[in-house]
C-alpha positions as CSV (number, residue, x, y, z in Angstrom):
1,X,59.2,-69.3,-8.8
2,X,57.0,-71.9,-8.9
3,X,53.7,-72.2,-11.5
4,X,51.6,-72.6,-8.4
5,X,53.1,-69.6,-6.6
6,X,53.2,-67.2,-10.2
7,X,49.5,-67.9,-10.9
8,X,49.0,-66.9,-7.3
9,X,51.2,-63.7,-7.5
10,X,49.4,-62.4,-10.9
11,X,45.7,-63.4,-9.3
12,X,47.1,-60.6,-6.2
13,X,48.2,-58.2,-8.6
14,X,45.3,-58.1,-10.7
15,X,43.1,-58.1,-8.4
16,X,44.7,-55.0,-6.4
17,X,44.3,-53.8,-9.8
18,X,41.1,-54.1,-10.1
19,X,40.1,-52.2,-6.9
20,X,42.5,-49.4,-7.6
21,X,40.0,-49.1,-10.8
22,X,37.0,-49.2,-8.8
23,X,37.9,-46.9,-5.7
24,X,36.1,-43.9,-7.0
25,X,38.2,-40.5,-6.6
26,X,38.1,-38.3,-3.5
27,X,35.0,-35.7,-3.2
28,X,37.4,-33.1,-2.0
29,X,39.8,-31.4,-2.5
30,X,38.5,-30.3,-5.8
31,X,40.5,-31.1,-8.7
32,X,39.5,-27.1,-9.9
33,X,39.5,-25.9,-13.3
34,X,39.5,-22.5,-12.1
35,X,36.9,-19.9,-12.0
36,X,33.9,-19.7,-14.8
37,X,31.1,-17.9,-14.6
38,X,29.8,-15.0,-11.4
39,X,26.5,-13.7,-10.6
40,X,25.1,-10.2,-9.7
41,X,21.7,-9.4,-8.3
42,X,20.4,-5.6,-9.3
43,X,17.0,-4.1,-9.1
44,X,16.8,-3.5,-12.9
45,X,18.5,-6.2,-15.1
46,X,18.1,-4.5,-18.2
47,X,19.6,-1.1,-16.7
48,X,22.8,-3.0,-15.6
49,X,23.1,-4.9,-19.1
50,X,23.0,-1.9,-20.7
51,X,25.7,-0.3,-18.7
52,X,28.0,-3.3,-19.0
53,X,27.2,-3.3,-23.0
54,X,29.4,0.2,-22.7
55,X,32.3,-1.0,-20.8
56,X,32.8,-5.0,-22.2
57,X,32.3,-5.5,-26.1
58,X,31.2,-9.0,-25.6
59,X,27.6,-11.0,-27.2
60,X,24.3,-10.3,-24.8
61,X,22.4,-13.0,-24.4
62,X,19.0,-12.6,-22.2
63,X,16.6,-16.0,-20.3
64,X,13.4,-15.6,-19.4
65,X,13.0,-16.1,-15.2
66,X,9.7,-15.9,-14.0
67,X,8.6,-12.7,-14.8
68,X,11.4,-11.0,-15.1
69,X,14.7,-11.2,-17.5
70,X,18.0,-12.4,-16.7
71,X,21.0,-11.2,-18.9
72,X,24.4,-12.5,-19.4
73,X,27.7,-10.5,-20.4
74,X,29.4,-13.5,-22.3
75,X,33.1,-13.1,-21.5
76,X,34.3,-14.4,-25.1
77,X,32.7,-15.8,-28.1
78,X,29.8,-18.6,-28.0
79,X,31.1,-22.0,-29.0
80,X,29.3,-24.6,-29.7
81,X,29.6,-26.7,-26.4
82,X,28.6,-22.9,-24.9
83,X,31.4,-23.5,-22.4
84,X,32.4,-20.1,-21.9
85,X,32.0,-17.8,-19.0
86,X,30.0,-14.6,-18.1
87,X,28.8,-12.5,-15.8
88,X,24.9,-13.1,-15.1
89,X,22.8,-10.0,-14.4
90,X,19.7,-11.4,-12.3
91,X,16.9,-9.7,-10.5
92,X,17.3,-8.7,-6.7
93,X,14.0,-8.1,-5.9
94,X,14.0,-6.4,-2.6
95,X,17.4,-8.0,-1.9
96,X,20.2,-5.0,-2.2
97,X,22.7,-4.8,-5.1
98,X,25.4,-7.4,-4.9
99,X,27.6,-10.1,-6.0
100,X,25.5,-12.9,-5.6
101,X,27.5,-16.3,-6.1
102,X,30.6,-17.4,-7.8
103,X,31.2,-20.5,-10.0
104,X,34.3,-22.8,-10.1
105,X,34.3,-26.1,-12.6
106,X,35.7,-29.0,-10.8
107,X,37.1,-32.1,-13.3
108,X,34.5,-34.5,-11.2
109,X,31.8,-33.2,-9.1
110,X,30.4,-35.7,-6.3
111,X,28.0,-34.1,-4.7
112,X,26.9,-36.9,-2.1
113,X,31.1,-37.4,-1.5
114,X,31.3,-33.8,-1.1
115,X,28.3,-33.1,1.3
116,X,29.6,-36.0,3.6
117,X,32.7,-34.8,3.7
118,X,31.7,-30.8,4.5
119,X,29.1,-32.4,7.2
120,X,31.9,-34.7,9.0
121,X,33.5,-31.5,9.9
122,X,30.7,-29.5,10.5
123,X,30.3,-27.3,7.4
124,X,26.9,-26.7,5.6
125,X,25.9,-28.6,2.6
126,X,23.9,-27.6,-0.7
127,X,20.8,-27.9,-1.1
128,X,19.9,-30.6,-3.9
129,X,19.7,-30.4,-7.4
130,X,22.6,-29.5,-10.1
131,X,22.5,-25.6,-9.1
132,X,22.5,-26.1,-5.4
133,X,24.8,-23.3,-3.7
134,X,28.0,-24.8,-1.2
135,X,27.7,-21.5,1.7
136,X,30.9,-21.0,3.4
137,X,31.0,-20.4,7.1
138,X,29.9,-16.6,6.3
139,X,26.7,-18.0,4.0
140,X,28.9,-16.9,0.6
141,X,28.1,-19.0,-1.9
142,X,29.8,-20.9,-4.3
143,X,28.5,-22.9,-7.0
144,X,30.2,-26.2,-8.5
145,X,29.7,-27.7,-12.1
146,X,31.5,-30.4,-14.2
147,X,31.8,-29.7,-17.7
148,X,30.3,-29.9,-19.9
149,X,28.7,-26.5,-18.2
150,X,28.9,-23.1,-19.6
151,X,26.7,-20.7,-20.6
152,X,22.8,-22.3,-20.0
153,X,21.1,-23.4,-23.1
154,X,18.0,-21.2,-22.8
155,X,20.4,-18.0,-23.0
156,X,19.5,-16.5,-26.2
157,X,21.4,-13.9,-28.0
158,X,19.6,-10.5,-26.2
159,X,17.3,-8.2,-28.2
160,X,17.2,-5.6,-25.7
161,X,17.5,-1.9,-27.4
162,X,21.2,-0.8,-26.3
163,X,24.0,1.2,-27.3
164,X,26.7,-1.8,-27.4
165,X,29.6,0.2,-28.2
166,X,32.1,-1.3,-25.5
167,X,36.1,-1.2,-25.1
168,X,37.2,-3.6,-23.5
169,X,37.4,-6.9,-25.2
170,X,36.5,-9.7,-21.7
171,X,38.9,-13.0,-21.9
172,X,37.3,-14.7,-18.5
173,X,37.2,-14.2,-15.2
174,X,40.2,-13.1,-13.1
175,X,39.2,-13.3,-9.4
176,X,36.9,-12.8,-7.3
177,X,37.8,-11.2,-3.7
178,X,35.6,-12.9,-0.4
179,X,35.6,-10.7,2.6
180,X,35.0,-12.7,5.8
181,X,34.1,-12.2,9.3
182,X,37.4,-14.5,10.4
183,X,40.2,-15.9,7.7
184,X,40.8,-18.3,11.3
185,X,37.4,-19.5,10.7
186,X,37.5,-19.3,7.2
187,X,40.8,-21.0,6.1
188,X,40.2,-24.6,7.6
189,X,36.9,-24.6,4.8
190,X,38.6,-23.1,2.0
191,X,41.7,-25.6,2.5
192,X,39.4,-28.6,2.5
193,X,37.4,-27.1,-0.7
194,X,40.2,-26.7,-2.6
195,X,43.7,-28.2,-0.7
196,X,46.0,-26.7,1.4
197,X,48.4,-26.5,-2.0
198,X,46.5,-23.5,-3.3
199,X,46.8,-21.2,-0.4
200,X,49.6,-18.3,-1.3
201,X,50.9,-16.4,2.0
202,X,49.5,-13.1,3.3
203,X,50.1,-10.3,1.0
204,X,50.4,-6.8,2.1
205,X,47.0,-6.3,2.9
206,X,46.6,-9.3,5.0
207,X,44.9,-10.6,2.5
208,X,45.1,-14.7,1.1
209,X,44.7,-15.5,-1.9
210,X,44.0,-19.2,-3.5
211,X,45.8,-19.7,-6.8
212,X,42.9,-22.1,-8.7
213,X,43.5,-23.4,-12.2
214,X,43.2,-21.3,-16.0
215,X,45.1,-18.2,-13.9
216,X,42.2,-17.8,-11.5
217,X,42.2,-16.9,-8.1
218,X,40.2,-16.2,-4.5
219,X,41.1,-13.9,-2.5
220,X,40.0,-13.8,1.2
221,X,39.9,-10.4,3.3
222,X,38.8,-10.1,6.7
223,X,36.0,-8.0,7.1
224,X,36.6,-4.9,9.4
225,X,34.6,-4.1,12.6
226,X,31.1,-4.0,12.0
227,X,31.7,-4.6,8.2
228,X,29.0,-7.5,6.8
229,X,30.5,-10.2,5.5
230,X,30.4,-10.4,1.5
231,X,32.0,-10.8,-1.7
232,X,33.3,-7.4,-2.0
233,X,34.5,-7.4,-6.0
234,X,35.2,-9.6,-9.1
235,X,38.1,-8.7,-11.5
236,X,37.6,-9.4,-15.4
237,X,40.5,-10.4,-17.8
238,X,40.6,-8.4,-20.5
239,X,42.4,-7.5,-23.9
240,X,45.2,-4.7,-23.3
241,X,43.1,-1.5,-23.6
242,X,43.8,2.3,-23.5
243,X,42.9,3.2,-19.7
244,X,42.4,7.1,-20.7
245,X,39.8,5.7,-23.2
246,X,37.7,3.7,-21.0
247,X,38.4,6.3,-17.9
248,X,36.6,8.6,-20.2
249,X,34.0,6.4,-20.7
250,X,33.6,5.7,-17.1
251,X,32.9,9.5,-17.0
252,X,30.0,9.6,-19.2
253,X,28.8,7.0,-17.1
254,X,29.0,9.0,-14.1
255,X,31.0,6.8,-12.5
256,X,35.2,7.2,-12.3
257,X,38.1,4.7,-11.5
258,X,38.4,4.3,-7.4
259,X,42.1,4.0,-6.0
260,X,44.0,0.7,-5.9
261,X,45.6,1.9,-2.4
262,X,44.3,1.5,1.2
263,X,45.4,1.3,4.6
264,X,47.6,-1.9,5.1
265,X,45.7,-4.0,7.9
266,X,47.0,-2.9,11.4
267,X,50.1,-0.3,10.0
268,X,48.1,2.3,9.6
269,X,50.1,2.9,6.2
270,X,48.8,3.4,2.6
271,X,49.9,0.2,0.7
272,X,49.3,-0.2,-3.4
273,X,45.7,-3.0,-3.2
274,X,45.9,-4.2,-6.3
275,X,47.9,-2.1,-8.9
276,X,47.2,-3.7,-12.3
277,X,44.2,-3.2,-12.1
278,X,41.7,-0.6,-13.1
279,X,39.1,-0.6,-10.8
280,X,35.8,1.1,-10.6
281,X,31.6,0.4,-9.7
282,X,28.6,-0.2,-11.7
283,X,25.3,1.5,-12.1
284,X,24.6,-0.5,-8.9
285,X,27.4,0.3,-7.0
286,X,28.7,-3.2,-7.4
287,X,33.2,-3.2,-7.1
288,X,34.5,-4.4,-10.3
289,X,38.0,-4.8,-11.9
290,X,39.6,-4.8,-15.0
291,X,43.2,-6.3,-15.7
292,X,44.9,-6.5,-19.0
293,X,46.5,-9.6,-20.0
294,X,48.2,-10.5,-23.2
C-alpha cells in the first residue's frame, strides 16, 4: 500500500469514526430501566397514607401541592441521590379513585426524538415540560424520566399523625397491569415504546405482558364489553411475609384478599390470574398486589 493511499484510508476511517460518535442514539425504542415510581389519585390523601402506613413499613414523606398534600409510600430507604421508587398518593378532586400514571426510567430520554417518532405514526405526544405524560391510544399515561430521577426533592419526611405499624417490608415496583379497549390497537404503540423484544406471548388469560428491565413488567388486558379502559392494578415487591398476618390485618381494615382466579378469556373456565400474588383493595377501592421475592 502506498503512503498516498494509507493516509487516504486512515482519513476514511476516522472520519466514519467520527460520525458514528456524533449520530445521536435512537429516541425509541426505549433503552428501559424498568419500572420506578406509580401514581394514585384519591379524595383524601391523608386517609389513603394512613392506610398504606398499615400494610407497607416503609418512610412517609409528604409535598405541599397547591392547597392540598401529596404523600409518598417510599418503596425502600432514602439515599442520597433519592433514586428510589414509591407510590404517590395525590388529590383527585372530583376525579374518581384511581391509578393515575405509571413511571418507567429510560438510560436517555429525547423527548423531541421521541414525539417525532410517536407523531410519524400517528400517536399522541406529551405535553412539554420534564413531567409531561406520553397517553397511549386509550389516553393511559405513562411518564418517562432519565436518572438521575427518583423521589422529588421537595418530598419531606411526613408528619402526618399515623399508626405506622406496617408488615410488609416494599422492595420496588413489580408491575403494573393496563386494560385496553383493543391489544390490536394497542400492541403496534407498546412495541414501538419499548421494542418488539419485550413482548412475552399470551398467557392464559389472554393477557401480554412486556418484560422491562430490574424484573419489571406491563401487562396488557383487553377490556371486556362496555368495560372503560384503565390501569386496573399495580403489584409491589415485597420482603417474604406471613400471609395469615397481613390477611389479618387486611381484616381490621375492612378490607380482605380478592381471588387470583377468573374466567379464562372466551373458555368460559376458571383459570389461576396471578397466583403469587396476594391481592386485595385500598381504602379507595384501588386493585393492589403484593408478591414476595427473596
Amino acid at each position: 500500500m502506498s503512503r498516498t493511499t494509507y493516509f487516504v484510508t486512515a482519513l476514511a476511517v476516522a472520519a466514519a469514526s467520527l460520525v458514528v460518535a456524533q449520530t445521536p442514539p435512537k429516541a425509541l425504542p426505549l433503552d428501559n430501566l424498568g419500572l420506578e415510581h406509580l401514581d394514585i389519585v384519591v379524595p383524601d390523601t391523608a386517609a389513603a397514607a394512613r392506610f398504606y402506613a398499615r400494610v407497607f413499613k416503609s418512610p412517609l414523606h409528604e409535598q405541599p401541592v397547591r392547597d392540598t398534600i401529596r404523600y409518598f409510600i417510599v418503596l425502600g430507604d432514602v439515599p442520597a441521590d433519592r433514586q428510589v421508587g414509591y407510590i404517590a398518593i395525590g388529590a383527585g378532586g372530583t376525579r374518581p379513585p384511581a391509578i393515575g400514571h405509571y413511571c418507567v426510567l429510560a438510560k436517555v430520554y429525547d423527548r423531541a426524538g421521541m414525539a417525532s417518532s410517536m407523531q410519524t405514526v400517528g400517536f399522541g405526544v406529551a405535553a412539554a415540560g420534564p413531567t409531561g405524560m406520553w397517553p397511549d391510544p386509550d389516553g393511559l399515561e405513562l411518564q418517562l424520566f432519565q436518572p438521575p430521577a427518583g423521589l422529588v426533592t421537595a418530598a419531606v419526611p411526613s408528619s402526618l399523625p399515623a399508626t405506622r405499624d406496617g408488615l410488609l417490608t416494599p422492595l420496588g415496583v413489580d408491575h403494573v397491569l393496563l386494560r385496553v379497549s383493543s391489544l390490536e390497537k394497542s400492541l403496534p404503540y407498546y412495541r414501538l415504546v419499548y421494542g418488539a423484544g419485550v413482548e412475552r406471548p399470551r398467557d392464559a388469560n389472554g393477557r401480554v405482558w412486556l418484560q422491562l428491565a430490574n424484573n419489571t413488567r406491563i401487562g396488557l388486558e383487553q377490556a371486556a364489553a362496555g368495560e372503560a379502559p384503565s390501569i386496573a392494578h399495580y403489584a409491589i415487591k415485597v420482603a417474604p411475609f406471613d400471609r395469615s398476618v397481613l390477611e389479618a390485618r387486611l381484616r381490621d381494615l375492612g378490607k380482605r384478599v380478592l381471588p387470583s382466579e377468573r374466567f379464562g378469556r372466551g373458555t368460559g373456565l376458571a383459570v389461576e390470574d396471578e397466583p403469587d400474588v396476594v391481592r386485595f383493595t385500598d381504602n379507595n377501592g384501588i386493585t393492589l398486589e403484593v408478591r414476595a421475592v427473596k
